[in-house]
C-alpha positions in Angstrom: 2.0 27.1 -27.5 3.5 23.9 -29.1 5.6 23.2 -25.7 2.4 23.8 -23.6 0.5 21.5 -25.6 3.3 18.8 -25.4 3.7 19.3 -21.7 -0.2 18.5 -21.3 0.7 15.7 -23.2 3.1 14.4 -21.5 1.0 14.8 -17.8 -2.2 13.3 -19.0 0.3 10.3 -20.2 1.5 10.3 -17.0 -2.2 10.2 -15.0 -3.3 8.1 -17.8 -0.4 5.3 -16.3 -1.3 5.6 -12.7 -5.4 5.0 -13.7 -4.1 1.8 -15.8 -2.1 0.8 -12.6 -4.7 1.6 -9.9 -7.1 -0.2 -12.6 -4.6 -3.2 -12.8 -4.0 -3.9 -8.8 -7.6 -4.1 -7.8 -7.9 -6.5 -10.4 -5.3 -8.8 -8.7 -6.9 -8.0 -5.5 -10.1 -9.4 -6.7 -8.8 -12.2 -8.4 -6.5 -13.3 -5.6 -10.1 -13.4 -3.5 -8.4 -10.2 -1.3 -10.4 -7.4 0.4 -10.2 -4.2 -1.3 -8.5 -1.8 1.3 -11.5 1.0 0.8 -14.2 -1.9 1.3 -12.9 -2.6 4.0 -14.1 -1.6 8.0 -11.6 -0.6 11.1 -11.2 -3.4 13.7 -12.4 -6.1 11.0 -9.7 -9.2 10.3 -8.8 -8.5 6.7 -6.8 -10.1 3.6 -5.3 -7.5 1.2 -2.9 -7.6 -1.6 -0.8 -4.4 -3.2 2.1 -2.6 -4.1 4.1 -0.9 -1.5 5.0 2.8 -2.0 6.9 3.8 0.7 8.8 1.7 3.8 10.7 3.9 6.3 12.0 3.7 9.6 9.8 5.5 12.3 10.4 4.4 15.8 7.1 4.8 18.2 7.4 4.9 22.0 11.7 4.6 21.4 10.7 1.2 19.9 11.9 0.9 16.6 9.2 0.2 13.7 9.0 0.0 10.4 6.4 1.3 8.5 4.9 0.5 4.8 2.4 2.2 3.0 0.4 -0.6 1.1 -1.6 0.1 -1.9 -4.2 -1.3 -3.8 -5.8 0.3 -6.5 -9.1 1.6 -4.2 -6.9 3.1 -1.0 -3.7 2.9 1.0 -3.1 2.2 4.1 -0.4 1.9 6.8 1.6 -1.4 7.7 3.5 -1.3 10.9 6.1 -3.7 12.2 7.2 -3.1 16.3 10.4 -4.0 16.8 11.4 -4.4 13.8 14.3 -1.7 11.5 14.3 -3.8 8.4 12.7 -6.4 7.0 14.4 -8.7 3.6 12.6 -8.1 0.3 10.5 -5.2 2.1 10.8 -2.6 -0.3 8.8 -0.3 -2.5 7.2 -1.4 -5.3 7.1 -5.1 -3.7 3.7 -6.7 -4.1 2.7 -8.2 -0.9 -0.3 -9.9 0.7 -1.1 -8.9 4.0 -3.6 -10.6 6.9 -4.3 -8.7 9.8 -6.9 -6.0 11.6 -7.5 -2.8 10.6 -6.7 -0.1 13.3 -6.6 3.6 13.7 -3.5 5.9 14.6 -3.5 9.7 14.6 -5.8 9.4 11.8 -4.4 6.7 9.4 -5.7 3.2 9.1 -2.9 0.7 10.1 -2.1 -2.8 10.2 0.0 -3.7 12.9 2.3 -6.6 12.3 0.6 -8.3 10.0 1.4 -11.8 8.5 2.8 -11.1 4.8 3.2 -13.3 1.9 5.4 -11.6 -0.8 4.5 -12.1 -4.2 6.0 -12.2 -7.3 
């Protein structure tokens, strides 16, 4: 019973983190005057700011791309560079701010080649 309880423990610590964080970046996206990605419409010129989770190579068409999921606190959603199999100081857990429009592929909401500004 004692390693159950410490096991729940532990997990609800864990969840407990990820709220704080979630909590934390839509706070910088407000302050930095950003869009929150959930607010936000398809096909609408947006600003965001978050944290990448993921970048991976995933050529489209046999063009390479790399792809980025961004996330803010609210939502995620999918940056895409054509063209491109790495970018410098593109990696996850870098805060970015991104400017683009909001698309739609296969289901996901995407920017494609947005303008970035990395942030400290």
């Amino acid at each position: 019973m004692g390693e159950k309880s410490k096991l729940r423990r532990t997990i609800s610590s864990w969840a407990n983190a990820e709220d704080q964080h979630a909590r934390e970046l839509r706070e910088t996206t407000r302050a930095g005057s950003c869009d929150l990605i959930a607010d936000c419409d398809d096909r609408t010129p947006v600003r965001l700011r978050g944290t990448l989770k993921t970048v991976t190579l995933r050529p489209r068409g046999g063009v390479p791309a790399l792809e980025a999921e961004l996330f803010d606190g609210s939502d995620s959603l999918i940056l895409v560079w054509l063209g491109r199999r790495e970018i410098a100081a593109i990696s996850p857990g870098r805060s970015l701010e991104v400017q683009g429009r909001i698309g739609r592929h296969a289901g996901d909401r995407v920017l494609y080649n947005p303008r970035y500004t990395l942030l400290p």
